[in-house]
SENUTOR-231459 format. One record per residue: x, y, z of N, C-alpha, C in turn. Coordinates in steps of 0.1 Angstrom, whole numbers, plus 5000, padded with zeros to 4 digits. Example, Ala and Ser with C-alpha at 12.3 -4.5 7.8 and 13.67 -1.06 7.14 Angstrom:
BEGIN
513249435078512349555078513249675078
512849785071513749895071512950005079
***
This chain:
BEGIN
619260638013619760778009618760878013
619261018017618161098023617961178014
616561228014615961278003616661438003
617161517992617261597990615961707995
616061797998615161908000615562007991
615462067984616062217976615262327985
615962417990615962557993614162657989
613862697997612362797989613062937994
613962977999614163058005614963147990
613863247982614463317972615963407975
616263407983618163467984619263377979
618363247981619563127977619363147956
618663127951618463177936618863347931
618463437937619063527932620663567931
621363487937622863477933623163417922
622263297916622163237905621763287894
620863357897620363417885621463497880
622563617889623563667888624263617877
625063497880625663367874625263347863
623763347861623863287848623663407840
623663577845623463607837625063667831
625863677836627163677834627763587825
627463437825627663387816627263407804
626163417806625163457790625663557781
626263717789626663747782628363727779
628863637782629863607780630763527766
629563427771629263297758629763377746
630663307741630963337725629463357711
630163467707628963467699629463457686
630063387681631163367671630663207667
630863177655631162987649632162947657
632462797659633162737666633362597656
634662557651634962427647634762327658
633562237656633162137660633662017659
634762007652635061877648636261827656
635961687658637261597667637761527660
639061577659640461467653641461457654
641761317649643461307654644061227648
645161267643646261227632646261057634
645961007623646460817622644560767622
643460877628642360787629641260857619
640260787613639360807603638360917607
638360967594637761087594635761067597
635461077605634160987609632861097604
633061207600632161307594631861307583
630761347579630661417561632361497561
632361497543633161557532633161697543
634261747540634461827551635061937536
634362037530635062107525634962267528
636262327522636462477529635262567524
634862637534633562747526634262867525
635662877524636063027520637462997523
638863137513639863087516640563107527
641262997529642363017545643962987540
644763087544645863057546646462887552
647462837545648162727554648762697557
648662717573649962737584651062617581
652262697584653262577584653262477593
653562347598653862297609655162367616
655362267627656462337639657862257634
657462177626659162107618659162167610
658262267604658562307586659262447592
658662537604659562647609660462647615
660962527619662062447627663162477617
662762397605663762397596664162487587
663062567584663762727578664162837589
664062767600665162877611666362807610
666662697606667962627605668162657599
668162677580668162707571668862837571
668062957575668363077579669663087585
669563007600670763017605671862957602
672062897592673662827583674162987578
673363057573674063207569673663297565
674263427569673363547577673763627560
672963717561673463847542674163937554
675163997546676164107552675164207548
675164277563675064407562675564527560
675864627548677264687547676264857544
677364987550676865087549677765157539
677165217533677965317524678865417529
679965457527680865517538681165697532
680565767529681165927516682565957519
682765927532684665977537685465887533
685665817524686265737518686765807504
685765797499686165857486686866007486
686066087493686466217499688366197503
688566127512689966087516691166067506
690165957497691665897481691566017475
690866067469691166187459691066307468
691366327481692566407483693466447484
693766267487695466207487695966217474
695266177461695466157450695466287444
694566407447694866567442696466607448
696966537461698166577466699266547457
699366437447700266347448701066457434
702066417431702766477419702666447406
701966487399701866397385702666447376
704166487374704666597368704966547356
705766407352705866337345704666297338
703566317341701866267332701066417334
701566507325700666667331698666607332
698666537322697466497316696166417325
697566347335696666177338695766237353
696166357355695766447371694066387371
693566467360692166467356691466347356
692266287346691866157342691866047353
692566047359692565997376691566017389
691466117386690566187397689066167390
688866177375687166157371687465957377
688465877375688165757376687665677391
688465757399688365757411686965767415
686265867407684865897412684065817408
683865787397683365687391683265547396
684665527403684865387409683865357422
684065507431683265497444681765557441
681365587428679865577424679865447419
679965377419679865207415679765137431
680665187437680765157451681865007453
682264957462683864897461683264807473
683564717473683164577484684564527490
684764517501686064427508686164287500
686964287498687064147486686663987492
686263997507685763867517684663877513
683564007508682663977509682063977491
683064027483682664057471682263897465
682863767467682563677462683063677449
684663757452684963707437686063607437
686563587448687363497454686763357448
685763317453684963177450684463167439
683763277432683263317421681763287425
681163277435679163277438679363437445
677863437436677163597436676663567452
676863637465676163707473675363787473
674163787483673163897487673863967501
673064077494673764187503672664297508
672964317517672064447522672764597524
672564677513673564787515672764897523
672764997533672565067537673365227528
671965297523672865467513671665557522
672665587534671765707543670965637547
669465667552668665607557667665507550
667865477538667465347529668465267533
667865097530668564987530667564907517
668664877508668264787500669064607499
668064547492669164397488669564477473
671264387469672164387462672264287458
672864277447673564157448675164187447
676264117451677664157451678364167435
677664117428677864167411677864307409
676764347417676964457409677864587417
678964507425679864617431681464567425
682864637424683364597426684564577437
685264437439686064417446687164557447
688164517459689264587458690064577449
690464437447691064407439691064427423
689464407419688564497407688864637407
689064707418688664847413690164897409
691464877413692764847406692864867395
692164707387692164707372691064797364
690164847374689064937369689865087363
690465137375691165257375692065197365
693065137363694565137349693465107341
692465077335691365057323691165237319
690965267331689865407326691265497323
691865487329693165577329693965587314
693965417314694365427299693865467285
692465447289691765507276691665647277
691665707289691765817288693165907282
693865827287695365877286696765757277
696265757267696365627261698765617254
698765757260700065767253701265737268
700165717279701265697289701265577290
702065467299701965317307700765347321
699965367321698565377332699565307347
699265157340699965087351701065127360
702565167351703165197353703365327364
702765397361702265537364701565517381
700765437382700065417392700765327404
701465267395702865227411703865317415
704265387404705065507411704865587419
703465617412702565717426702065677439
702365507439702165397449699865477449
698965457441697865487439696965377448
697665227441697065157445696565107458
697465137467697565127477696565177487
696365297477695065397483693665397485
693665297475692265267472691465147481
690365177488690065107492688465067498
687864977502686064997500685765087508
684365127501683565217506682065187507
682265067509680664987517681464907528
681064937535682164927550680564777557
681464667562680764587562680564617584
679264617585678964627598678164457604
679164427614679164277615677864317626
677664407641676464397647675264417639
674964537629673564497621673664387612
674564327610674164197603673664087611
674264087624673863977635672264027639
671964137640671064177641669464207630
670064157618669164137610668664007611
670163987612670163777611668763727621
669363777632668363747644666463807639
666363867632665163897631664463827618
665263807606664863727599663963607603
665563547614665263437619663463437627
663263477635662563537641660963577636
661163647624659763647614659463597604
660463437602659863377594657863387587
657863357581656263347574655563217580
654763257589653963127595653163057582
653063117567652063027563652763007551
652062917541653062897530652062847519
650762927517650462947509648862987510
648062987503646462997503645462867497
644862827506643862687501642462787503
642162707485640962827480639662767485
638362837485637462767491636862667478
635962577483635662487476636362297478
637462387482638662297484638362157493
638361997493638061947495639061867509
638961917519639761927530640161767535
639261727538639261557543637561497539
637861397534636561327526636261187540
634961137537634161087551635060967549
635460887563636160787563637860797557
638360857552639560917548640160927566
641760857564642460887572643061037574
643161057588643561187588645061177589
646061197578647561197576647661357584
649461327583650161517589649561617576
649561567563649061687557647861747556
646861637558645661647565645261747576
646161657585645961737601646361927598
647361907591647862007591647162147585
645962067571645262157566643662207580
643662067586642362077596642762187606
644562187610644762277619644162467614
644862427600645062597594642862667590
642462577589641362547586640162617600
640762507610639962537625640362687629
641562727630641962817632641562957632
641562967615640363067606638963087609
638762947611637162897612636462997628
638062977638637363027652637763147648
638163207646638963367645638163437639
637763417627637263517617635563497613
634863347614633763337611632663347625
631963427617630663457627629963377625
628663367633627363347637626363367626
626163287612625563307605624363257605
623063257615622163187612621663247624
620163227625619363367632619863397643
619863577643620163567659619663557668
618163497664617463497683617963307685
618363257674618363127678619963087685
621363187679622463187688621963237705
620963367708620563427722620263267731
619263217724618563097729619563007731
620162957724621462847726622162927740
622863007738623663097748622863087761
621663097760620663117774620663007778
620262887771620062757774621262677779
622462707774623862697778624262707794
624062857792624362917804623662827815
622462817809621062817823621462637826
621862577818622662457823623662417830
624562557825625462507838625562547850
624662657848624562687862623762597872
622562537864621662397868622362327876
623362287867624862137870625762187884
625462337883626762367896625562377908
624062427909623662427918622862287922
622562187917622762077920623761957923
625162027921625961967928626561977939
626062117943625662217959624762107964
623462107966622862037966622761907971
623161767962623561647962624861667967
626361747969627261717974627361727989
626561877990626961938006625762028006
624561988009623562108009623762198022
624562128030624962248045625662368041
626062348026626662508026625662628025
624062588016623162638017622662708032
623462618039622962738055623662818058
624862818051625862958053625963018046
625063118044624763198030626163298027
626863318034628263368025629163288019
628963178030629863088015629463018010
627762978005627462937992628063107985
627763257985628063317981629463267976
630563267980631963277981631963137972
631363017972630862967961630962967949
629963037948629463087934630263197929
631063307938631963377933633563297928
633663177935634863147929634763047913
633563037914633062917903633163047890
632163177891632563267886633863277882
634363337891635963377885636763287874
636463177878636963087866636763117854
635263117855634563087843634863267835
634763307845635163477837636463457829
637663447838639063407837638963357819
638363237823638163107812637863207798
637063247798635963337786636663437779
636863517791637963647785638963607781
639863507784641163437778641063417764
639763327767639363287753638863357741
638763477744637763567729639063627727
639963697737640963797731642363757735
642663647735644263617736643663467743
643763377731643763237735645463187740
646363217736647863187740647463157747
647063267759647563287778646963217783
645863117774645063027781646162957795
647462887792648262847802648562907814
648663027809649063147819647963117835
646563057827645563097841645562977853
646362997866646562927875645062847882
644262767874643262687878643262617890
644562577891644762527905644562587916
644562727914644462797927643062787932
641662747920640362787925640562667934
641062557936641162467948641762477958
642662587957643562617970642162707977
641662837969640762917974639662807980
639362717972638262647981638462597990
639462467993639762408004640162518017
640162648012640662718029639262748032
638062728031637062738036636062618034
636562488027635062388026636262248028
635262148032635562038030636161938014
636661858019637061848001636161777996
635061678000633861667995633061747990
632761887995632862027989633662067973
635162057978635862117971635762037956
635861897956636261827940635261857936
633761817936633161897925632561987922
632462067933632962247929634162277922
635362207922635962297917636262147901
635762067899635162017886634262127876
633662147885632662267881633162387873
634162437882634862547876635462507861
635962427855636562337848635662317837
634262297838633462337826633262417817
633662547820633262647806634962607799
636062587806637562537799636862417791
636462347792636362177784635562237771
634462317773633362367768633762417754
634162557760634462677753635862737745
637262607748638162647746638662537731
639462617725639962487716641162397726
641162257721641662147726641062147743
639862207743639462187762639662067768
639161937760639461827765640861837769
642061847762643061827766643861917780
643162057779642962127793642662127801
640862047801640062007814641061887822
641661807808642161667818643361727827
644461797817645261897826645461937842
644661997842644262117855643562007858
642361947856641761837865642461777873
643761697865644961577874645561707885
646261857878646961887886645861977904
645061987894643762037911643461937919
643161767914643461707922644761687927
645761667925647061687931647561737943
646861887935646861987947645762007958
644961957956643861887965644861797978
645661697969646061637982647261697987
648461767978649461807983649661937992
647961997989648162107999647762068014
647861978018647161948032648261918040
649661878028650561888036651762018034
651762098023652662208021651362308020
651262368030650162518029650362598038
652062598047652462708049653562758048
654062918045655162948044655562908025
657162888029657462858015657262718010
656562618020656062518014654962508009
654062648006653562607993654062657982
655262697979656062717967656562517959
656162427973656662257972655362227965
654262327969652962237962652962287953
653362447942653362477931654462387919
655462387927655862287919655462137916
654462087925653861927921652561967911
651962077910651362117906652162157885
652562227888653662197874653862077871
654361997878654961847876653461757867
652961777875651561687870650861757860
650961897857650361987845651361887836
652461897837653361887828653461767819
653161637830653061517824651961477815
651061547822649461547811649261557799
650361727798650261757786651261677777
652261627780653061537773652461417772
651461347781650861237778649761287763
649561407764648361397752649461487745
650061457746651161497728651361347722
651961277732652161137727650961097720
649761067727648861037720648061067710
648461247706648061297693649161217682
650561217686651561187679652261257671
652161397682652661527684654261517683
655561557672656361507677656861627682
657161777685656961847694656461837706
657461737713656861687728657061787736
658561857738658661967745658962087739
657562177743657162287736657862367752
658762477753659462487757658562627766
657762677757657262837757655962747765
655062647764654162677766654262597783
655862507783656062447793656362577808
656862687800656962817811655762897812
654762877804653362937810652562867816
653062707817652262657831653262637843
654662697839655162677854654962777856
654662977850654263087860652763077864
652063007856650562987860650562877873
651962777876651762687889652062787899
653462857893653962957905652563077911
651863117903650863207904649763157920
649763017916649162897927649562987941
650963027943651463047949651663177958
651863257947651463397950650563477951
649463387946647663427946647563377961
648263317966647563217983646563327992
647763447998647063568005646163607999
645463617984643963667986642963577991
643463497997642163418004642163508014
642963588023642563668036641963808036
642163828016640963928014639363898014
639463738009638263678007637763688022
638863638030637963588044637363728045
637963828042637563998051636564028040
636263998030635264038020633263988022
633763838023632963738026632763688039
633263778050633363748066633363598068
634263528064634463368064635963388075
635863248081637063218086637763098076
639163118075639363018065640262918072
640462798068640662688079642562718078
643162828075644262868080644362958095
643163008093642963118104642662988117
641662878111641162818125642362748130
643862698121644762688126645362718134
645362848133646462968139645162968156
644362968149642962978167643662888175
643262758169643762638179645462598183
645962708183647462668188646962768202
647662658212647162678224647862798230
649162828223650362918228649763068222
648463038214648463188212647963298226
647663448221647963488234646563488243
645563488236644663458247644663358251
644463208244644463098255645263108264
646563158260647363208271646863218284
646463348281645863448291644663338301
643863278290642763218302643563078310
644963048301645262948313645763008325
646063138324646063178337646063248345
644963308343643663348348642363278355
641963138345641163048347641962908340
642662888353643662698348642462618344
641462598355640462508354639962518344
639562618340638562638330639562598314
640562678312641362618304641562418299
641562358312642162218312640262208310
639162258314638262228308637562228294
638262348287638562368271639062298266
640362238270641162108263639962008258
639861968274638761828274637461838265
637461928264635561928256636461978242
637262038242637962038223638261868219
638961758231639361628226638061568221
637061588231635261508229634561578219
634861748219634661738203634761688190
636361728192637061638176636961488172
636561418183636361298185634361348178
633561368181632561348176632261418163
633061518158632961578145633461508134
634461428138635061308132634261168126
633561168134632761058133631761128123
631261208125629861248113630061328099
631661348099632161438091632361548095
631561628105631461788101633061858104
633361948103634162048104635462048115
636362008114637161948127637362078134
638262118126638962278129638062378133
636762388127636162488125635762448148
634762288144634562278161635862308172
637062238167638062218177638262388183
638262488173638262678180637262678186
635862638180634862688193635162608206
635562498204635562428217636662488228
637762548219639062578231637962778233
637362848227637262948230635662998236
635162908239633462908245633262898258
634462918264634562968276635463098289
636163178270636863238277635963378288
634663348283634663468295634663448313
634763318313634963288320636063368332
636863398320638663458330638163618334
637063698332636563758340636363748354
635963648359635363598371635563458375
637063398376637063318377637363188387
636863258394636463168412635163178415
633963258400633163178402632763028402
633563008391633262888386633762728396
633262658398633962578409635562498397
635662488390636762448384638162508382
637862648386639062738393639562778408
638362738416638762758428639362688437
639962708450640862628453640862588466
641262508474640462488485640062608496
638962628503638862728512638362878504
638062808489637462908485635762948485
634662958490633362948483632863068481
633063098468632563228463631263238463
630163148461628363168465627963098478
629163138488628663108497627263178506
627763348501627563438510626463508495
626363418486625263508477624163418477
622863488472621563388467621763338455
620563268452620663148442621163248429
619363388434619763468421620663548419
621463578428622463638423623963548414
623563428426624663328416625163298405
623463238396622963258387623163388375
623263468385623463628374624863588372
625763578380627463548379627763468368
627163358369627663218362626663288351
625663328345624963308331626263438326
626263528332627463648327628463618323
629063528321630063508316630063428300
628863418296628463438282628263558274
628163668283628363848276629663878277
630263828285631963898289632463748275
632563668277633163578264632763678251
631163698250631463788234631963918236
632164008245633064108248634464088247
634863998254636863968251636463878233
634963858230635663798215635863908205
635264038211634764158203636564218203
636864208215638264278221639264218215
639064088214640364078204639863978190
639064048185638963988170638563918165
637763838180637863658171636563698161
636763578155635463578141634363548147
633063608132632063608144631163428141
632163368134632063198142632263128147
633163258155634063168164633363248180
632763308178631663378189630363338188
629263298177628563218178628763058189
629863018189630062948198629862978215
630463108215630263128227628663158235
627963218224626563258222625663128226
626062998216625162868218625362728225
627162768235627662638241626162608252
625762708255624562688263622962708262
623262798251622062838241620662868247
619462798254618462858262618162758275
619462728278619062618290619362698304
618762668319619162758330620562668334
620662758348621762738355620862618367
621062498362620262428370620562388384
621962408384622062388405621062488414
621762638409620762718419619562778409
618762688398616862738400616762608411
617562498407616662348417616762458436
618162518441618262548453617262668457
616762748443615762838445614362818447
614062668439612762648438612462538451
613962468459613862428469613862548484
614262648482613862718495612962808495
611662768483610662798481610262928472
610862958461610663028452609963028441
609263158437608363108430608663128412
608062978408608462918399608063018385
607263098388606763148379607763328374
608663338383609763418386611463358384
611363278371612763218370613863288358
613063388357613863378340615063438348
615263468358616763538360618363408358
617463288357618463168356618363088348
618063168333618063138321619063208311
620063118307620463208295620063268284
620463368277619463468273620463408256
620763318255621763288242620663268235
621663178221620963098211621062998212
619862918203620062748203620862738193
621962628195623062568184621862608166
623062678158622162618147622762548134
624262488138625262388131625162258137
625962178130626262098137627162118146
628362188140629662218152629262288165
628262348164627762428177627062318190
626062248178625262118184626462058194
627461998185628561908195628961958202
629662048203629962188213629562178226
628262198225627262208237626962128245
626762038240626461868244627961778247
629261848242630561848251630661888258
630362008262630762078270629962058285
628662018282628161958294628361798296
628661728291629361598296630461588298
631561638297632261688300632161728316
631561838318631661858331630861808341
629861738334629161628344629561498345
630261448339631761358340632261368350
632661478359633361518365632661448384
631361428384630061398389630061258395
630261188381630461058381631460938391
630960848393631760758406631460618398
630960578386631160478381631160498370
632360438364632560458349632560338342
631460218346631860108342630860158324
630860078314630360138303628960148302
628060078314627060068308626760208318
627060218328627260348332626960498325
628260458321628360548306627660608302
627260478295626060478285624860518288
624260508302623560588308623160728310
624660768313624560908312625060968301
625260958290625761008277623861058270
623360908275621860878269620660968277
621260978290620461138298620761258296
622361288293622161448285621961468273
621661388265621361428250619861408253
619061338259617161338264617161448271
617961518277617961618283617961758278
619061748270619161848258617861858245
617461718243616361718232614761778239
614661708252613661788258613761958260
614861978259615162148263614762218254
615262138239614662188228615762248227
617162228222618462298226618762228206
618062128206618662098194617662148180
616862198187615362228176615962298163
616662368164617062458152618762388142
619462278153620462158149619962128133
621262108129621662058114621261918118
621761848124622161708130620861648126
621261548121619961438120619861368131
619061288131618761188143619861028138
620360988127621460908123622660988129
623161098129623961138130623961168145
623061188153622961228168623361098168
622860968167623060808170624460798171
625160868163626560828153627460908168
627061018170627861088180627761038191
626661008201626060948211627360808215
627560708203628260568205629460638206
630260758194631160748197631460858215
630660878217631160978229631160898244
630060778238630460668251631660578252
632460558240633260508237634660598244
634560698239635660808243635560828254
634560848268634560868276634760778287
634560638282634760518290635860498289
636660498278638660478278638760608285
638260748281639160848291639360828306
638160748312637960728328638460568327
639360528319639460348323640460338339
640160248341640560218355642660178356
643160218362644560228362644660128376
645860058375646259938392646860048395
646859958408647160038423648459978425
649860068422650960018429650959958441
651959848445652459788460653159868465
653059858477653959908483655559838485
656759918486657659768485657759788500
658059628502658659608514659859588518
660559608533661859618534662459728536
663859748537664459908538664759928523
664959858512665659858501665160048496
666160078492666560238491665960268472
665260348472664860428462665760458451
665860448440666560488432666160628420
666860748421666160808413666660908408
***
């Protein structure tokens, strides 16, 4: 195993320090219920008793069932009506009382009296059945409860009026009197029953039930040591923890919560930069995306925190899965799992039920780890949000079953991890803010590079064919050696197709575009030649400037040759006697590789075209010359500033003799046929 080196270079820590100081002040500064339990298993703590009173929440079957309860049947909602009463005793001032001079009065005080009592539809008066109803009467803008006793029916107010009538007027038949004048008829309620505000009460009742159902005083002895934790148990531990996080502080010194909080912080940040480190210390060479790093590890953890102090609900809401989509478009997934494990610590940590969230998001980021490799464009990653849901989903029903939760499907919290999967989704494009933020290419972009049809390769196939079918060949001998050592497929396979476009400036210098009867240095000197052919490493970063490419995808062009000469014409210069001490005009003025992907690059791109040289390709052949341009390149000092280990140069070396000896394997030699027999075709 090779020995870790850690970083001395202070830019790599001061983004850390950032980190932890963010967390620090993040960290809850509140008490936290420490305790683990679960319904059916023994209470493994000291006497656990309450230090102050807490309300006790109902369970989700106790509110279940007073919403059923509720909803068997709704209280009438009824308004007091004035134009009712107003209406009868004007009808009733109309009528003729000529035969009763007396009963005019006596009628008309009864009438009022009856609709100051107020009069109920006899459906709702409950005198039919004989049970008292609740009522909710609406008089102007008050609403009170009633009960229907104290109104009477239609039917009541009838015998109310011949009662009052008669005592009043005791020498006539009342009754009598009141069908003649057909009275009864007239009379009718004036609490007018309104069926939409009833439905609409109904609905809200329902709705704000009382989450708690009573007060447990302190002192109170909650669950005792070894005691099974039963539902009423659990149920007091829930109402208990609840209070415990919400309302109790930090009662004990405060420099010793600072210190915990610092020590906290300063650990996890320890754990994330040593898993940099021991996972992929190469990211430490690309100082923007260890940055981009530690900003996505951040976000989490922000996400995570803020969720957590002022609206724990939405904890579901926060699409975790996406910090894996954000990573894999710029790192390896050796990279990505435990980076983005990482992110997932302050959730396990800092949240109530975290274990049950860390396992969550853990199964569905790996998931989506693997399902984005194959849905991550277009609307097939709306295919990976949903596997992402799917696998949130089962988790969390696996740890219901196993609390013995019987609220398996929680319906509300099942739609905040499907907008938090969907979010997966519609968060994707700010990775191409990230790339433009963090000047990263992200391995969507190096996708879209390596499609051959885009328009510059285009352009250099034809402009420079050769040169083109010579991009192919050193992209296949790349991917083929990037493969073997791990490094970066995508990221090599762009530099390989574009580390020669400047090539299509000038392209009959190069002998791989020209065509018979061409010799373009026929009629030049060595040093002018030389000027030609090294120039086309300024014109490649000029067309990479001209049209956009990234600038890692131009470092390529910078180090395919990095400080080596143009060795046909110094050897023809220093053979027609030139002096040696006058060469730099046939030196490239680049950089030496300082990746691995650059390393392979360069050391393809010249066997590759010294391949081309070759007249025996038997393996040991090969082997020969595979083993003289990489001694060639090491003596140049091409590799001095190379990632590459010397295992890993070993590792490339076998496979590029291998690749190169099947590309050149030997093919038979058709017969010729004999006879006239005729062609068929």
């Amino acid at each position: 195993m090779e020995k870790v080196r850690f970083p001395r270079r202070i830019n790599i820590y001061l983004p850390l320090i950032a980190v932890f100081a963010v967390l620090f002040l993040l960290l809850p500064r509140s008490g936290k219920f420490s305790y683990d339990y679960r319904k059916g298993s023994p209470w493994v703590y000291d006497n656990l008793v309450a230090d102050f009173d807490f309300p006790l929440l109902k369970t989700e079957e106790q509110l279940q069932s007073e919403r059923e309860s509720l909803g068997a049947e709704s209280i009438p909602y009824c308004r007091l009506s004035s134009s009712v009463a107003k209406d009868v005793l004007a009808k009733v001032s109309a009528l003729d009382f000529a035969q009763a001079p007396g009963a005019r009065t006596a009628t008309m005080e009864a009438i009022s009296e009856l609709y100051q009592r107020g009069v109920l539809p006899d459906a709702l008066s409950g005198s039919s059945s004989g049970a008292d109803r609740l009522l909710l009467i609406q008089v102007e803008k008050r609403v009170e409860r009633h009960s229907s006793s104290e109104y009477l029916s239609e039917e009541e107010s009838q015998a109310f009026l011949r009662d009052e009538l008669a005592k009043a007027c005791p020498q006539i038949d009342a009754d009598s009197l009141l069908k003649v004048l057909n009275i009864y008829p007239l009379l009718r309620a004036n609490l007018v029953y309104d069926k939409q505000a009833t439905e609409l009460m109904h609905q809200k009742s329902v709705d704000y039930i009382s989450t708690t159902s009573g007060i447990v005083p302190a002192g109170t002895v909650i669950v005792r040591h070894g005691e099974t934790v039963t539902a009423e148990i659990k149920q007091m531990l829930d109402s208990y923890r609840l209070e415990f996080n919400s309302n109790v502080s930090y009662n004990g010194p405060v420099a010793l919560l600072w210190l915990g909080n610092a020590l906290m912080a300063l650990f996890i940040v320890l754990l994330l930069f040593l898993s940099i480190c021991y996972g992929n210390a190469n990211v430490l060479d690309s100082y923007n995306r260890y940055l981009y790093l530690l900003f996505i590890f951040l976000l989490s953890a922000v996400a995570t925190l803020l969720v957590d102090r002022f609206n724990p609900d939405s904890i579901f809401f926060i699409p975790y899965s996406i910090i894996a989509i954000y990573l894999m478009a710029f790192f390896k997934k050796r990279v990505v799992m435990p980076a983005y494990i990482m992110s997932l610590i302050p959730l396990l940590l800092f949240t109530n039920g975290g274990e049950g969230l860390f396992m969550m998001h853990l199964v569905a980021g790996m998931v989506c780890i693997f399902t984005f490799s194959y849905f991550n464009h277009g609307w097939l990653q709306f295919v990976n949000a949903i596997f992402i849901f799917i696998s949130a989903s089962l988790v969390l029903l696996t740890n219901r079953l196993i609390n013995g939760d019987p609220n398996l499907f929680d319906y509300s919290e099942l739609l905040k991890i499907f907008i938090g999967s969907l979010a997966c989704w519609l968060g994707y494009p700010m990775i191409f803010l990230f790339e433009k933020l963090f000047n990263l290419v992200s391995n969507s972009r190096l996708q879209d590079l390596c499609d051959t049809n885009s328009k510059l390769l285009q352009l250099l196939a034809q402009k420079a064919p050769g040169t083109f079918q010579h991009c192919l060949q050193v992209m296949n001998l790349s991917d083929a050696a990037a493969r073997s050592i791990g490094a970066n497929v995508l990221l090599t396979r762009a530099g390989a197709l574009y580390h020669d476009i400047g090539k299509m400036e000038n392209p009959l210098c190069f002998v791989e575009n020209q065509t018979p009867g061409v010799k373009y240095h026929e009629e030049l000197s060595p040093e002018e030649s030389a000027r030609d052919i090294i120039k086309h490493v300024s014109d490649g970063v000029a067309i990479a400037d001209r049209y956009r490419l990234p600038d890692e995808i131009k470092q390529f062009i910078v180090t395919h040759h990095g400080t080596s000469c143009a060795a046909y014409f110094l050897t023809k210069y220093l053979n027609a006697g030139g002096d040696p001490d006058k060469t730099d005009t046939f030196y490239y003025k680049g950089q030496v590789p300082s990746t691995k992907e650059q390393s392979i690059v360069m050391v393809c791109d010249t066997l590759e075209a010294a391949s081309r040289t070759l007249t025996d390709f038997s393996r040991n052949a090969v082997s020969d010359f595979v083993d003289r341009v990489f001694s060639s390149k090491l003596k140049e000092g091409q590799f001095a500033d190379s990632a590459l280990t010397e295992r890993e140069i070993g590792i490339i070396k076998s496979t590029l003799k291998e690749y190169i000896a099947n590309m050149h394997h030997a093919r038979i030699v058709y017969p010729k046929r004999k006879g006239g027999s005729k062609e068929r075709f």
